[in-house]
C-alpha positions in Angstrom: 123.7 162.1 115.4 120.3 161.8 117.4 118.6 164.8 116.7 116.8 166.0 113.9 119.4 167.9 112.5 121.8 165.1 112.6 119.5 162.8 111.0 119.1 165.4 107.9 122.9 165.5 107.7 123.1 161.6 107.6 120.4 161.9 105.3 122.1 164.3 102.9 125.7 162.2 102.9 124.0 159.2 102.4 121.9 160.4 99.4 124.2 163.0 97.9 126.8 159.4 98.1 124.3 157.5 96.1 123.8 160.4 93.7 127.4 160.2 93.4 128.0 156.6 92.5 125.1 156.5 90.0 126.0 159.3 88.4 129.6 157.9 88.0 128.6 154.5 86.2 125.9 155.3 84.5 126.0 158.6 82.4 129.4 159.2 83.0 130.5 155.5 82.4 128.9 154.3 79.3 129.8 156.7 76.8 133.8 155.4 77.4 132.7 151.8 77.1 130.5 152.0 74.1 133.7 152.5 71.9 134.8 149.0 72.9 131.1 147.5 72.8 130.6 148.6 69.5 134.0 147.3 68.1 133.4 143.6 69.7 129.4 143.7 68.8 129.8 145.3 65.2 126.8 148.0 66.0 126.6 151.5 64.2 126.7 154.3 66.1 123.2 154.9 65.5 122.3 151.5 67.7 125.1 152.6 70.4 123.6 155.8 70.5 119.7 154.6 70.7 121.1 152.2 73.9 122.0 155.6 75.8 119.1 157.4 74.7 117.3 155.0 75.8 119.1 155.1 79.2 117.8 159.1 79.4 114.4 158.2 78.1 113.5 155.9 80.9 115.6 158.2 83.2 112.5 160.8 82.0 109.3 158.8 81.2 109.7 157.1 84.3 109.5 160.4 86.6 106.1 160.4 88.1 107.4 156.5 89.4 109.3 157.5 92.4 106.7 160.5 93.3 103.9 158.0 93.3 105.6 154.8 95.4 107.1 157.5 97.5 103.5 158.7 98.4 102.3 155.4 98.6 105.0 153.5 100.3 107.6 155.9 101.3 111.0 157.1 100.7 112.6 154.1 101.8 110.8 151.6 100.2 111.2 153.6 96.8 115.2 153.3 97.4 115.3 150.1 98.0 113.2 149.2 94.8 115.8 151.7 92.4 118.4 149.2 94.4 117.1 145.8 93.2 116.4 147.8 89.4 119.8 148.9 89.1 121.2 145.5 90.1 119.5 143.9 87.2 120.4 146.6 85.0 124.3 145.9 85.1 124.0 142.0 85.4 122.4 142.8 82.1 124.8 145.0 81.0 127.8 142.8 81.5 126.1 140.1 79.8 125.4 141.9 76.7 125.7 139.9 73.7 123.2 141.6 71.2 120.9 144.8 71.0 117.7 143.9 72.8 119.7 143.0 76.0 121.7 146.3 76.0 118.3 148.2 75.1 116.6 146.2 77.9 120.0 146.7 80.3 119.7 150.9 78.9 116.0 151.0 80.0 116.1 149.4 83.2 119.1 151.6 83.9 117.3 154.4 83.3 114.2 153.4 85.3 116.8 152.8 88.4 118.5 156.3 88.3 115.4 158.1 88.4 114.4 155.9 91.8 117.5 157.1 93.2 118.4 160.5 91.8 117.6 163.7 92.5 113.7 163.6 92.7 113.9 161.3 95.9 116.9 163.3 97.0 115.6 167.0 96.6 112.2 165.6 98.1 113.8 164.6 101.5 116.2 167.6 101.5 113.0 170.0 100.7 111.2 168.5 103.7 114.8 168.4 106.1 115.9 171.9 105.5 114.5 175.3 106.6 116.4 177.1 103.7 117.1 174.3 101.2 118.7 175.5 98.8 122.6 175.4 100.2 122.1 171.6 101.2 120.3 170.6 97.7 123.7 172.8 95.7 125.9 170.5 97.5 123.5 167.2 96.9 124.0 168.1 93.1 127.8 169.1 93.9 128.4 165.4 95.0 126.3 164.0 92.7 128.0 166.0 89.9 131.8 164.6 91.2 130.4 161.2 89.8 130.9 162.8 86.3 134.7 163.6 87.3 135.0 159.7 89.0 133.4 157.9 86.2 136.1 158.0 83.7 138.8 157.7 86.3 136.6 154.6 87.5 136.4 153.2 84.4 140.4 153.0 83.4 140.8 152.2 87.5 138.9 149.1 86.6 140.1 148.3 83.1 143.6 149.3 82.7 143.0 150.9 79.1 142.1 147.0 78.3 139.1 147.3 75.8 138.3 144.5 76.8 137.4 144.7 80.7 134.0 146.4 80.1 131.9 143.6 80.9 134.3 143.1 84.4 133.5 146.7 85.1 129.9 146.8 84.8 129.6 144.2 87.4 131.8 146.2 89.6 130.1 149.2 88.7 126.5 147.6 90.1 127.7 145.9 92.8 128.7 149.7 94.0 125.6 150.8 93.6 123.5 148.3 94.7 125.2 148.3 97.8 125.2 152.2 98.2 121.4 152.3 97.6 120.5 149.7 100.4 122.5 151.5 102.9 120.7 154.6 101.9 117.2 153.0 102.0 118.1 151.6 105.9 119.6 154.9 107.3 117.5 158.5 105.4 115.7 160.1 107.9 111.9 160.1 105.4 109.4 161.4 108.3 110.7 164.5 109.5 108.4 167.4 107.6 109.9 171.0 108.3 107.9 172.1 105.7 104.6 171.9 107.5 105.8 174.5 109.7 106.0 178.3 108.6 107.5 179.1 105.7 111.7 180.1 106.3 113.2 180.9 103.4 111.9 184.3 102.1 112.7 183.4 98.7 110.1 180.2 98.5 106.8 181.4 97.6 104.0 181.1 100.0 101.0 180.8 97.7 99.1 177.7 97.5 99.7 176.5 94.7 98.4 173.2 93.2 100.1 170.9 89.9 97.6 171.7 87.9 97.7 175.8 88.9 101.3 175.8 88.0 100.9 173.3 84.8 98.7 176.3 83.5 101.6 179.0 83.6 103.9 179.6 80.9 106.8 179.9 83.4 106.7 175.8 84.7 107.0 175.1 81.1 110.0 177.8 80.5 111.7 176.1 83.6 110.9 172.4 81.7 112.5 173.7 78.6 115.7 175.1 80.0 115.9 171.7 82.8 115.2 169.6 78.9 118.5 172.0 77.6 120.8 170.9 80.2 119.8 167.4 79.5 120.5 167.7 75.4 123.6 169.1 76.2 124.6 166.5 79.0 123.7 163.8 77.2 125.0 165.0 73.9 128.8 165.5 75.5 128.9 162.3 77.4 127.8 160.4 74.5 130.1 161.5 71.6 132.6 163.5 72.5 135.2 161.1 73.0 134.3 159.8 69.5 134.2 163.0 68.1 137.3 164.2 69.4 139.2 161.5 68.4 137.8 161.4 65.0 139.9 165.0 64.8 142.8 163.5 65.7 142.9 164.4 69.9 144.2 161.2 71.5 141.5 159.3 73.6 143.1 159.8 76.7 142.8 163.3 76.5 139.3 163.0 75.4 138.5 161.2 78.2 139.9 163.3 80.5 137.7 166.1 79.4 135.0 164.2 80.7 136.7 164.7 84.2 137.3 168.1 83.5 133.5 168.8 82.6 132.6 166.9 85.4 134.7 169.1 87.9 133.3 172.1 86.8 130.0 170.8 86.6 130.0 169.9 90.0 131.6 173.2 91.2 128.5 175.4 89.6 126.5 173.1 91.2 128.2 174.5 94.8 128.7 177.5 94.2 124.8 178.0 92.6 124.0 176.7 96.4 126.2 179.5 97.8 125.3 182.5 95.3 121.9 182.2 95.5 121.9 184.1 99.0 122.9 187.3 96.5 121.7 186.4 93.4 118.3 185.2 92.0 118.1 181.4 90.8 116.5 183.2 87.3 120.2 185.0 86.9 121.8 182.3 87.3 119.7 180.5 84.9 120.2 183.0 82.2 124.4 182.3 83.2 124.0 178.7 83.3 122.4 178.5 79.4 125.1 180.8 78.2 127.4 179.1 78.8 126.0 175.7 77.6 125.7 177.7 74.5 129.4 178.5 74.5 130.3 174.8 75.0 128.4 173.5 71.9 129.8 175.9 69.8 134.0 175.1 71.3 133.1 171.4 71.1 132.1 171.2 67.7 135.4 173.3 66.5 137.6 171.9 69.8 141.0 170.3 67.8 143.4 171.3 70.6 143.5 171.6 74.3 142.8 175.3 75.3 139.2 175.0 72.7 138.7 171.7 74.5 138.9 173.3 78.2 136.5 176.0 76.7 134.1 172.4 75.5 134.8 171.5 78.8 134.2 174.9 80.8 130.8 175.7 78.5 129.1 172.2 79.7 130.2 171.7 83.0 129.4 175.1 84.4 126.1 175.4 82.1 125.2 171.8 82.8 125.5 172.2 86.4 124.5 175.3 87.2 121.3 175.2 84.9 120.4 172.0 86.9 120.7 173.9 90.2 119.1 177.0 89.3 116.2 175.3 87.3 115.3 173.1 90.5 115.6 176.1 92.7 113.4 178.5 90.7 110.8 175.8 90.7 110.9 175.6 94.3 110.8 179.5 94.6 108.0 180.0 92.0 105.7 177.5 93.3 106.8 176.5 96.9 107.2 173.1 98.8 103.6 172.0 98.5 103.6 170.6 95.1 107.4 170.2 95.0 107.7 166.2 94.4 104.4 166.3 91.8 106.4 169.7 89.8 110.0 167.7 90.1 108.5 164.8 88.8 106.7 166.0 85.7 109.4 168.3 84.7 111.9 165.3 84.8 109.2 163.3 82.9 109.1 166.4 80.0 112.7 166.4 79.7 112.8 163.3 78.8 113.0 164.6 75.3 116.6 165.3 75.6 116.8 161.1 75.0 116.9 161.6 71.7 120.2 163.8 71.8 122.4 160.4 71.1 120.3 159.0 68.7 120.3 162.0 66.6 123.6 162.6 66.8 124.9 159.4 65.6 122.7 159.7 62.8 124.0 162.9 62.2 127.4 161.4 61.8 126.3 158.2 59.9 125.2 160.9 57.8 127.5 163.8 56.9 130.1 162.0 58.6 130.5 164.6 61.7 129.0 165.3 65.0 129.5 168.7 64.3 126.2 170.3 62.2 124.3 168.6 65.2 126.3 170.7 68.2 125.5 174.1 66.3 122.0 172.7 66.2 121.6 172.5 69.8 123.5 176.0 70.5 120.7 177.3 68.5 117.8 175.8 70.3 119.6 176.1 73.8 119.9 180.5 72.8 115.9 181.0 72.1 115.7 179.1 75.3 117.8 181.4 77.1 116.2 184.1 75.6 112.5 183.0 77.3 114.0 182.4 80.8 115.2 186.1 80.5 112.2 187.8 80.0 110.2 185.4 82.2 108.1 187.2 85.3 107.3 185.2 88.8 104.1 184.1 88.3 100.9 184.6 90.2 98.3 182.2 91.2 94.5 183.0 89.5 92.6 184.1 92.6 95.4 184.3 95.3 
């Protein structure tokens, strides 16, 4: 691989790989070991839920990080800083003996995934690929097989022994830590295909600034429906396993829901990459948030298996495909120029869906369910849907 396309194929393995990995102990990982954590540490739900929330509120608030050190320092400097993060993150993690180190563990988690996610990953992809939009749906594809490894990763590493958590999040960081370095070393970060003529018919052309495409009621849309998947996401790999089980559905088969979801969510992901050569990224938006919908509604009445492969279907398809289609739309609407700046702040406003855990376990401290919470978020997720459907392209003032 000497040439330039070889070096943006390295450069997709290597990050889709560490999309993967992350994905898999982080989001998908600590919603199975906060069962045991709370048991051993005697914390409510509500504190078990605030530790993840806080993992997705630095994941968000933290956004406009890896835009700026990537301007100022470059790609691979920005990688190998989320590296170091992440490292502390899980020493912290398996050390946990109280709240303030699992919220400080949570935080720096969060701060780590987003130098190593998808806003350095789509920004090197954008700039490697005439017609980007096949290579960032597989990206997310990998990336999303992380939710289908996590769990199995998880029981790998513990055996069903409650009592392995803290042996697995060092395993779990070690991964990472190691993934991320040999990322940092090997991305191609200088090649620019994007300074050439545009290739891809359906990126728009216009020049178009942040602050042009702040002022349009369409970025915003985009933010709200990127901040749905996120609720949702969250929400399901939070509680679900404790919600199922509190209906009676064994926690082995909870957990493997998770794998489930994540299969499916990593699927949409692909096959959003393939489709959109047919069918507009807004379509598939409008798809993608239905079916979230659908999965809120089946998880919060899911008490045997066929409800809980609808759970399952709903928020896997809906969370990936919305997370494709939403990142793709925001490339075609406002084109490659502001791209990393847009990424960035519309991971930063989505940082709202942190709060998803910590309202649902109060919601169960409270009436005693997840439930009244899930048809909550179906709500909210529909008037979304319903604003992405009537949405226009926009146009730049004085273009």
């Amino acid at each position: 691989m000497t040439g330039p396309g070889g070096r943006a194929w390295l450069t997709l393995g290597l990050m889709s790989a560490l999309f993967f990995i992350i994905t898999a102990t982080t989001y998908a990982s600590l919603g199975l070991a906060l069962p045991a954590m709370v048991a051993e540490l005697h914390w409510s739900w509500t504190e078990a839920g605030t530790g993840f929330g806080l993992l997705g509120l630095f994941n968000g608030i933290t956004s406009a990080v890896p835009a700026t050190l990537i301007r100022r320092f470059g790609a691979r400097a920005t990688l190998l800083t989320g590296s170091v993060v992440m490292g502390l993150a899980f020493l912290a993690l398996a050390r946990t003996d109280g709240l303030i180190l699992y919220f400080a563990a949570a935080s720096l988690a969060g701060l780590g995934f987003t130098l190593l996610d998808s806003v350095p990953g789509t920004y090197l992809l954008s700039r490697l690929f005439a017609r980007p939009s096949f290579s960032i749906g597989l990206f997310f594809t990998v990336g999303g097989l992380g939710g289908v490894a996590g769990p199995l990763l998880y029981l790998l590493v513990t055996g069903h022994n409650a009592s392995a958590w803290r042996e697995y999040w060092m395993i779990a960081g070690g991964l990472v830590v190691l993934t991320g370095i040999a990322a940092a070393l090997l991305v191609d970060s200088k090649t620019n295909i994007g300074a050439e003529a545009e290739a891809d018919p359906a990126i728009s052309t216009e020049s178009w600034t942040l602050r042009d495409a702040l002022q349009t009621r369409q970025f915003w849309i985009i933010a709200a429906a990127y901040a749905a998947f996120l609720f949702c996401g969250i929400t399901a790999n939070t509680v679900s396993v404790a919600h199922l089980t509190q209906h009676g559905v064994a926690a082995a088969v909870a957990i493997s829901m998770l794998s489930v979801e994540g299969l499916l969510n990593s699927g949409a992901r692909l096959a959003g990459g393939v489709l959109t050569r047919w069918v507009g990224a807004k379509t598939l938006l409008v798809v993608a948030l239905g079916f979230l919908v659908v999965g809120l509604l089946a998880l919060g009445t899911a008490r045997d298996v066929p409800m809980m492969l609808v759970y399952a279907a709903g928020i896997g398809i809906g969370y990936g495909l919305t997370f494709f289609a939403a990142t793709i739309l925001l490339l075609d609407y406002f084109g490659r120029g502001p791209y990393l700046e847009l990424f960035s702040t519309v991971n930063l406003i989505a940082t709202t869906g942190a709060v998803a855990p910590t309202l649902a376990g109060m919601t169960r401290d409270h009436t005693g369910g997840f439930t009244p919470f899930f048809v909550v978020l179906a709500v909210a997720v529909s008037l979304v849907l319903l604003a992405v459907a009537f949405m226009r392209s926009p146009r730049r003032s004085g273009a």
